[in-house]
N, CA, C and O atoms as CSV, one atom per row, in Angstrom:
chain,resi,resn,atom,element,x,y,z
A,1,UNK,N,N,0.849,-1.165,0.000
A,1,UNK,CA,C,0.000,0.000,0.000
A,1,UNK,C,C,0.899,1.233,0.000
A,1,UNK,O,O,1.827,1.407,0.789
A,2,UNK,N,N,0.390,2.376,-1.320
A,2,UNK,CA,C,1.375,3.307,-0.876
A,2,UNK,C,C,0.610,4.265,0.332
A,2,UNK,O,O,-0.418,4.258,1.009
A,3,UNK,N,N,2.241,5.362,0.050
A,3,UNK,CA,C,1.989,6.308,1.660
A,3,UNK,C,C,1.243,7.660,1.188
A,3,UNK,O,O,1.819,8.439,0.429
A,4,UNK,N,N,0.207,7.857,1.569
A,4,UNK,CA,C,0.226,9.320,1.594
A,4,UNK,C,C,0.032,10.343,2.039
A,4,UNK,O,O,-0.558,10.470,3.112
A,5,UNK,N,N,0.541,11.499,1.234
A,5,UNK,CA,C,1.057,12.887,1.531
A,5,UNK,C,C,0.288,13.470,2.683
A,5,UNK,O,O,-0.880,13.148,2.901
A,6,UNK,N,N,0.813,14.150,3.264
A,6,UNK,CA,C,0.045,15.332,4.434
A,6,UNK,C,C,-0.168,16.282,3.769
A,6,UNK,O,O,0.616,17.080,3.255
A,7,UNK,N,N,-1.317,16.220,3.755
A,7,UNK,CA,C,-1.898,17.833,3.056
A,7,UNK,C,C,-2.587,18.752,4.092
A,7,UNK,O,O,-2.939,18.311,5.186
A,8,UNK,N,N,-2.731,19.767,3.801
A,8,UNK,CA,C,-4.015,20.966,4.601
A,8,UNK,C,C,-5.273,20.909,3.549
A,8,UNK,O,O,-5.374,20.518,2.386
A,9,UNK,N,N,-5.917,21.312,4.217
A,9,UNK,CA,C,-7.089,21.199,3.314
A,9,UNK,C,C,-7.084,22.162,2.130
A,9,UNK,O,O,-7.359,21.929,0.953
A,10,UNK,N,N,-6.781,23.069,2.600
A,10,UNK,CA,C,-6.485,24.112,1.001
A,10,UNK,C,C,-5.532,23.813,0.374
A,10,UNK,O,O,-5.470,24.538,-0.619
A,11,UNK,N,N,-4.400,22.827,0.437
A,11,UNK,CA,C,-4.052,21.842,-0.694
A,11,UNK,C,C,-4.783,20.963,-0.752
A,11,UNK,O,O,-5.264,21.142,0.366
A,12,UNK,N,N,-5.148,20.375,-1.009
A,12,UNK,CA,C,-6.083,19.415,-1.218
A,12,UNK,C,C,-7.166,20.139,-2.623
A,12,UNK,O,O,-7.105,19.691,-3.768
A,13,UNK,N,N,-7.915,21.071,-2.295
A,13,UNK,CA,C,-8.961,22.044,-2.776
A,13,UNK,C,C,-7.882,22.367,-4.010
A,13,UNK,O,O,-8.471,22.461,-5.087
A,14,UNK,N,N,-6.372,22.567,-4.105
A,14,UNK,CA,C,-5.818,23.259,-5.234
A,14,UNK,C,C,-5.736,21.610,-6.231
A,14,UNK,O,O,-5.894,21.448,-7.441
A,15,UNK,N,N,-5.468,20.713,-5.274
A,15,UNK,CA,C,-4.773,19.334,-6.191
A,15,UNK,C,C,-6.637,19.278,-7.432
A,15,UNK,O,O,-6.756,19.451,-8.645
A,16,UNK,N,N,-7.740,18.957,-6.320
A,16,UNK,CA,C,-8.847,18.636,-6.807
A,16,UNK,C,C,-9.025,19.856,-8.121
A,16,UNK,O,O,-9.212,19.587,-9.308
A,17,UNK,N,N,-8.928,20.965,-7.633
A,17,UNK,CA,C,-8.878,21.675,-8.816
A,17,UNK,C,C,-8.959,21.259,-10.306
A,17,UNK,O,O,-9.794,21.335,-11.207
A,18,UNK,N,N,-7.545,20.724,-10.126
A,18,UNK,CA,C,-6.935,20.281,-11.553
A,18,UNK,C,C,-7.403,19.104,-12.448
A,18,UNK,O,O,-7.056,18.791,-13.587
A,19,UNK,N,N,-8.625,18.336,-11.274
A,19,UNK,CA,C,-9.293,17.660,-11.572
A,19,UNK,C,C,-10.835,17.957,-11.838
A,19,UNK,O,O,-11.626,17.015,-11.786
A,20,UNK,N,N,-11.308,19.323,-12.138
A,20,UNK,CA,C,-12.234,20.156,-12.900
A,20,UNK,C,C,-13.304,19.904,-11.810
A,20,UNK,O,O,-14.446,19.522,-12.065
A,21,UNK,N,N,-12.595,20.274,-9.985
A,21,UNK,CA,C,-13.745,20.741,-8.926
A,21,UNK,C,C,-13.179,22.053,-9.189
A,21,UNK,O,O,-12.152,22.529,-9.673
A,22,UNK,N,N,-14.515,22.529,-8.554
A,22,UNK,CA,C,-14.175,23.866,-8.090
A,22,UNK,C,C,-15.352,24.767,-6.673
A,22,UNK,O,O,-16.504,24.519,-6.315
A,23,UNK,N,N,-14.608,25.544,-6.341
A,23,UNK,CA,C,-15.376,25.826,-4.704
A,23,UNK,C,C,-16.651,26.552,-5.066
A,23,UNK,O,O,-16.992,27.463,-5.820
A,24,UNK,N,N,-17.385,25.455,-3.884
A,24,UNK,CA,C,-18.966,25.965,-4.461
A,24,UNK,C,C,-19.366,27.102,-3.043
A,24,UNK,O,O,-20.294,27.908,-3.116
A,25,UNK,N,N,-18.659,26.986,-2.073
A,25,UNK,CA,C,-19.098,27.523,-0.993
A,25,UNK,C,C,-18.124,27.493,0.328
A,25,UNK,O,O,-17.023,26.970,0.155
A,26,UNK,N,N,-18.362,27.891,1.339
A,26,UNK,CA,C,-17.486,27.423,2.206
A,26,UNK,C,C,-18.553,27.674,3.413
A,26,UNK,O,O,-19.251,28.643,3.116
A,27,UNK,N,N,-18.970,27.028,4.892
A,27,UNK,CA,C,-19.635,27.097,5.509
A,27,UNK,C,C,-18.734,26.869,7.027
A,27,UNK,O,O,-18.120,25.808,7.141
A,28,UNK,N,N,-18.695,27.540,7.780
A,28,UNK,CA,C,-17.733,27.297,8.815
A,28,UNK,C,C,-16.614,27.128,8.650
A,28,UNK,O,O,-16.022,28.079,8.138
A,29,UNK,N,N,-15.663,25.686,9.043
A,29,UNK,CA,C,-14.064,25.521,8.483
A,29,UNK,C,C,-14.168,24.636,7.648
A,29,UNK,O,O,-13.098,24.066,7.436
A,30,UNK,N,N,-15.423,24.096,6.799
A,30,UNK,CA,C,-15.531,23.589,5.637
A,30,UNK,C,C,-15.756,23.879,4.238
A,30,UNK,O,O,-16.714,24.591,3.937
A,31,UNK,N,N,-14.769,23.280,3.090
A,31,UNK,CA,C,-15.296,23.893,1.829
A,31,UNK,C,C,-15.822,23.239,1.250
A,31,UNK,O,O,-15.380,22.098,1.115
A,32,UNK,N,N,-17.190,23.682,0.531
A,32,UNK,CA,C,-17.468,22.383,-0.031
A,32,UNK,C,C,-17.234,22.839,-1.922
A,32,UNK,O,O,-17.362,23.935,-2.467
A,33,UNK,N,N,-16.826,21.361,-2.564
A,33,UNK,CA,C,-16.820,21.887,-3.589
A,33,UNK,C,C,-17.330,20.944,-4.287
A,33,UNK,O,O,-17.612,19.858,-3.778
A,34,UNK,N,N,-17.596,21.321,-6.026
A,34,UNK,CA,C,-18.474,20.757,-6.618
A,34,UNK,C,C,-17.884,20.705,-8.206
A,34,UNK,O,O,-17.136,21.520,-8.746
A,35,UNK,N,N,-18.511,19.389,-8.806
A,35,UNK,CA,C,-17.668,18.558,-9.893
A,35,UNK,C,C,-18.667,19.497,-11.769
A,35,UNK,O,O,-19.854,19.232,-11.960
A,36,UNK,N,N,-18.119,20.170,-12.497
A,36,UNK,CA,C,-19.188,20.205,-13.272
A,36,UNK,C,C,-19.741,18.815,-14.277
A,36,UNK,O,O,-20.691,18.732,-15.054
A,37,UNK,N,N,-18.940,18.050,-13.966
A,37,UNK,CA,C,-18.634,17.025,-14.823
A,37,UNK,C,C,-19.978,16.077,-14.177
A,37,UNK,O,O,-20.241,16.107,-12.974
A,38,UNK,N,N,-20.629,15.393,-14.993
A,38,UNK,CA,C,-21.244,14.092,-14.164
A,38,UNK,C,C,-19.922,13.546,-13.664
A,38,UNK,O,O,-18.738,13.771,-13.913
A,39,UNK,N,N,-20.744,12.562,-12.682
A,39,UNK,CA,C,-22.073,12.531,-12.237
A,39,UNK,C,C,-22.174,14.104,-11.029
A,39,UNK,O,O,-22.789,14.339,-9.988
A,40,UNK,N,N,-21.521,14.623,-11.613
A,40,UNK,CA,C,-21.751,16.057,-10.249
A,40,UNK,C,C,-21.588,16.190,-8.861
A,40,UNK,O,O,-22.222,16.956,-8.137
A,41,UNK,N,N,-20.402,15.135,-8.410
A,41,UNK,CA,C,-20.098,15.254,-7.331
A,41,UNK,C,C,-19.696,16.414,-6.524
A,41,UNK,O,O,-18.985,17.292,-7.011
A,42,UNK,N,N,-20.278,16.475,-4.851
A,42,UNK,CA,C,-19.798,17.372,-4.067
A,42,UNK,C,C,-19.251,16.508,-3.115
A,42,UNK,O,O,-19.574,15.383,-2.735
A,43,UNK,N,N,-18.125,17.474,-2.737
A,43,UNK,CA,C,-17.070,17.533,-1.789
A,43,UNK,C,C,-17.281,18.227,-0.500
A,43,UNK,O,O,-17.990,19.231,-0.573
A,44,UNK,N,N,-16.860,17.939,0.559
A,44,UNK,CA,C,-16.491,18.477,1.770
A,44,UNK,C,C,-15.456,19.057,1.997
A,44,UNK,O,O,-15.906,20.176,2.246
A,45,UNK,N,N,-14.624,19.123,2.077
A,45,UNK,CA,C,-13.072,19.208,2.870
A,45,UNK,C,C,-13.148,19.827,3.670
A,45,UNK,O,O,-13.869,20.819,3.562
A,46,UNK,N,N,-12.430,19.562,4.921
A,46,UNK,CA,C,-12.244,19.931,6.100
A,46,UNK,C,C,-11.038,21.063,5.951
A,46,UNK,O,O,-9.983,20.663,5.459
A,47,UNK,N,N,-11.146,22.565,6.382
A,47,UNK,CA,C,-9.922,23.270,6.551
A,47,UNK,C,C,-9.309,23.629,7.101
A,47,UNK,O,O,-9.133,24.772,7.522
A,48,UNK,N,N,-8.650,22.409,7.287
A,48,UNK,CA,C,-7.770,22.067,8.701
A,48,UNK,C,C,-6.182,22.115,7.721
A,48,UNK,O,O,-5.943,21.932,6.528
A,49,UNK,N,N,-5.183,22.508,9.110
A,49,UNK,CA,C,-3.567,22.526,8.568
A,49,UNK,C,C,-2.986,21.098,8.299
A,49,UNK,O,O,-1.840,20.783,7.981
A,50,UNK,N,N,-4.486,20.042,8.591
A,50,UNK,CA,C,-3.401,18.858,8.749
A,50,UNK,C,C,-4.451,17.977,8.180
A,50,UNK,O,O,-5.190,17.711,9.128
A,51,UNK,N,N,-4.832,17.467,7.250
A,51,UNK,CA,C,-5.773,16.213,7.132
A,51,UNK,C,C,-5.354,14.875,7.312
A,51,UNK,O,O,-4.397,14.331,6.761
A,52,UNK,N,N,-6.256,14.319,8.241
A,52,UNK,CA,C,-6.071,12.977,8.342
A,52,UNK,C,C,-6.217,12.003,7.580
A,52,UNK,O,O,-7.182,11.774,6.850
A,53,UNK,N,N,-5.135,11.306,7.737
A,53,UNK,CA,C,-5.003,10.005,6.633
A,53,UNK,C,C,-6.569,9.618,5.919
A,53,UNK,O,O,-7.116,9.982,4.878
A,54,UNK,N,N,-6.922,8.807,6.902
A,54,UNK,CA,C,-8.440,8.601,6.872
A,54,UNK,C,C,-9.485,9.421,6.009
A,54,UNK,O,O,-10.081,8.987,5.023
A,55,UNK,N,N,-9.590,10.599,6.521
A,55,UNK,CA,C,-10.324,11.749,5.876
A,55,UNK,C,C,-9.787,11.583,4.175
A,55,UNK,O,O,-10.542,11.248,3.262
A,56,UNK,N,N,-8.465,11.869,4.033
A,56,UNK,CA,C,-7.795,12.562,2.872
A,56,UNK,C,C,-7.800,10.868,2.049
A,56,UNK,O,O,-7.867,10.901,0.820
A,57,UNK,N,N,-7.755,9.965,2.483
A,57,UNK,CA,C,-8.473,8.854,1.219
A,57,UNK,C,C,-10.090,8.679,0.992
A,57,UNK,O,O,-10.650,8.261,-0.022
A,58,UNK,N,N,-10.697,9.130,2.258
A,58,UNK,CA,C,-12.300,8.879,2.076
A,58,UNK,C,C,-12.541,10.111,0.983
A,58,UNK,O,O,-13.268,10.017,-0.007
A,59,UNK,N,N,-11.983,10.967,1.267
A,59,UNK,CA,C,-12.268,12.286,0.083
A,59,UNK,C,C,-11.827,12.217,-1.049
A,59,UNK,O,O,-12.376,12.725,-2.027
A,60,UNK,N,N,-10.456,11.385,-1.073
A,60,UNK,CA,C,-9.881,10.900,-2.455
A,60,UNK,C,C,-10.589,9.965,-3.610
A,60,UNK,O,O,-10.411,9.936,-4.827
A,61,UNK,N,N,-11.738,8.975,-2.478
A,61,UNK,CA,C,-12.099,7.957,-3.065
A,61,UNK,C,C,-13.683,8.335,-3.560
A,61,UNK,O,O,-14.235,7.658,-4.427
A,62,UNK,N,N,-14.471,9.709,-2.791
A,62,UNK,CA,C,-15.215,10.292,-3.304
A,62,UNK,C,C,-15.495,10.790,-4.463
A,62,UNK,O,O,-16.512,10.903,-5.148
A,63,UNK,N,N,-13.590,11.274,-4.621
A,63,UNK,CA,C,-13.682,12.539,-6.270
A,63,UNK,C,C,-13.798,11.275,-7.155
A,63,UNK,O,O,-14.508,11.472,-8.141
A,64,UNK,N,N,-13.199,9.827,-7.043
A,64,UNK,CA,C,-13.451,9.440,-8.128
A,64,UNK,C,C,-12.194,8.820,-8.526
A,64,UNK,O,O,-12.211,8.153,-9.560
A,65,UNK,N,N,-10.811,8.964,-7.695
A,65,UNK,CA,C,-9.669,8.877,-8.124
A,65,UNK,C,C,-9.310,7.586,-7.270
A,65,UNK,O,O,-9.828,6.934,-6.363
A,66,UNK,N,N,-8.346,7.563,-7.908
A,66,UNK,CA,C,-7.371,6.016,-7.699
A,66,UNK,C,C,-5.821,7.281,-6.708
A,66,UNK,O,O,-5.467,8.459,-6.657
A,67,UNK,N,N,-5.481,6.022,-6.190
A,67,UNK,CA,C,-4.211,6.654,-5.127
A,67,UNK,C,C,-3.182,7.229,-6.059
A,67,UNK,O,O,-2.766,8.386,-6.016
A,68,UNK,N,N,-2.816,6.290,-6.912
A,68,UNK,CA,C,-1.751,6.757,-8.177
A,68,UNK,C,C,-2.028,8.062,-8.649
A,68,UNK,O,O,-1.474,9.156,-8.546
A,69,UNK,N,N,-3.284,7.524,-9.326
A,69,UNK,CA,C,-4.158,9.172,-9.817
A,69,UNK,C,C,-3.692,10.401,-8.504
A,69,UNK,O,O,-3.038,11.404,-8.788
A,70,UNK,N,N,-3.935,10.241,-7.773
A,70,UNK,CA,C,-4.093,11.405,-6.965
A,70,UNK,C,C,-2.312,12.193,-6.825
A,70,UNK,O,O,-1.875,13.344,-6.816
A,71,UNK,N,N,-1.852,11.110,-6.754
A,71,UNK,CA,C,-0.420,11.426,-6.577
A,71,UNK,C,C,0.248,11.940,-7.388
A,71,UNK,O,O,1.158,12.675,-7.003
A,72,UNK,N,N,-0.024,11.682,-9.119
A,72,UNK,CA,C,0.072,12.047,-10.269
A,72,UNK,C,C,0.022,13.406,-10.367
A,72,UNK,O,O,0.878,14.035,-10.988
A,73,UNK,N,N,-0.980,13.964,-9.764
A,73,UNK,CA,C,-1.816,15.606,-9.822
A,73,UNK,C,C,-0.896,16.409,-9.341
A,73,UNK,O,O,-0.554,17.420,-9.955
A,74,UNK,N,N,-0.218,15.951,-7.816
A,74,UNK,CA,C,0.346,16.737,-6.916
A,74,UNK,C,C,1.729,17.545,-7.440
A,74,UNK,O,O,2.328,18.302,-6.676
């Protein structure tokens, strides 16, 4: 299994970017963002300095991406 990266949440929000999200809102210390692409996924992210492992693959595996994929972007 690979390792991955420590991100903040506003990296995270720049990587997804590049993968045609973009910020639909932000509500407290969350952003949420949104896919124009079908199937039209929205996002959460937490905007925190530190995302947890956990979090940062459940959100990875939301957008749609593979681990490679994600790592590819960065």
């Amino acid at each position: 299994m690979s390792k991955l990266p420590v991100l903040s949440g506003k990296q995270l929000c720049r990587v997804l970017e590049k993968v045609g999200y973009f910020t639909d809102h932000q509500t407290g210390s969350h952003v949420i963002l949104r896919s124009e692409k079908p199937p039209n996924r929205r996002l959460t992210i937490p905007n925190h300095k530190e995302l947890a492992k956990g979090t940062l693959r459940s959100i990875i595996r939301q957008a749609g991406l593979s681990l490679e994929e994600f790592k590819r972007l960065q």
